[in-house]
C-alpha positions in Angstrom: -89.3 4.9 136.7 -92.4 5.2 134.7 -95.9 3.9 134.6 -95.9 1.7 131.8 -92.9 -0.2 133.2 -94.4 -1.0 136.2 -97.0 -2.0 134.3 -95.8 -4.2 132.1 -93.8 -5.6 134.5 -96.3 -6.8 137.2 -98.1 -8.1 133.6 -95.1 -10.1 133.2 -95.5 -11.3 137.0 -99.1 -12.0 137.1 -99.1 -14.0 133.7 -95.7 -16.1 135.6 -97.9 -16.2 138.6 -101.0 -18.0 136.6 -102.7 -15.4 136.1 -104.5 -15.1 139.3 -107.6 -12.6 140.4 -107.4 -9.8 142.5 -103.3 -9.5 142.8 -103.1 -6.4 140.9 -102.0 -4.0 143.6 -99.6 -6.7 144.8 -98.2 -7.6 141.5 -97.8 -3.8 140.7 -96.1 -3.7 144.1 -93.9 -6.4 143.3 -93.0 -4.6 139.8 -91.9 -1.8 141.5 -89.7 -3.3 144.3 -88.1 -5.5 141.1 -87.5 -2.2 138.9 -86.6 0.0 141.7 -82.7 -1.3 142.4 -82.3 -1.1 138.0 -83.7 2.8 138.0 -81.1 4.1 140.5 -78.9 6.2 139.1 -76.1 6.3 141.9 -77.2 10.4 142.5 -80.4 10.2 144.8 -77.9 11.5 147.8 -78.4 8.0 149.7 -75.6 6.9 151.9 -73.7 4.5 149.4 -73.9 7.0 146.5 -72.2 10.0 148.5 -69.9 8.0 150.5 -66.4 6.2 149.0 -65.6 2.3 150.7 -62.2 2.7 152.3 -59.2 1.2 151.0 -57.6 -1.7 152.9 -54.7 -0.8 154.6 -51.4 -2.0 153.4 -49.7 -1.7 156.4 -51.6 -4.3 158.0 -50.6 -7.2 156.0 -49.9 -10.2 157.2 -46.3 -11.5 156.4 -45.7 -15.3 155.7 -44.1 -16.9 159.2 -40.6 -17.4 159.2 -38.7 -20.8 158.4 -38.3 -20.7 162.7 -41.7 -20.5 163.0 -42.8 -23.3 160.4 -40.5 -25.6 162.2 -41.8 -25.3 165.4 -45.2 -25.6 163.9 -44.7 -28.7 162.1 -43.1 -30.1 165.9 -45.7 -29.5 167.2 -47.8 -30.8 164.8 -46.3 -34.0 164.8 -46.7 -34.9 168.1 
């Protein structure tokens, strides 16, 4: 991330801000928290860039309750 995008963007905030004094290092700041999560390039060697989400297990799936089941259900239900 370079200078000049920081830059323009905490222009970009202080002008949507109203152009208050003496918010520079905060707006420049808030530039760079805005910018940082759009520069990452998925290769830094954080956590979620070297580690793959795990699949969901197939085995575990829940099968629809048998015609047995749904009758009793609906007894109950009733009552």
């Amino acid at each position: 991330m370079d200078e000049e995008t920081i830059r323009l963007t905490a222009y970009r905030i202080w002008e949507q801000q109203g152009k208050p004094d003496g918010q520079d290092f905060v707006h420049w700041l808030q530039a760079r928290d805005e910018l940082a999560p759009a520069q990452t390039d998925g290769l830094s060697g954080s956590i979620e860039s070297s580690v793959t989400p795990p699949t969901p297990d197939r085995s575990k799936r829940q099968t629809a309750p048998s015609s047995a089941a749904q009758k009793t259900r609906s007894k109950k239900l009733k009552t």
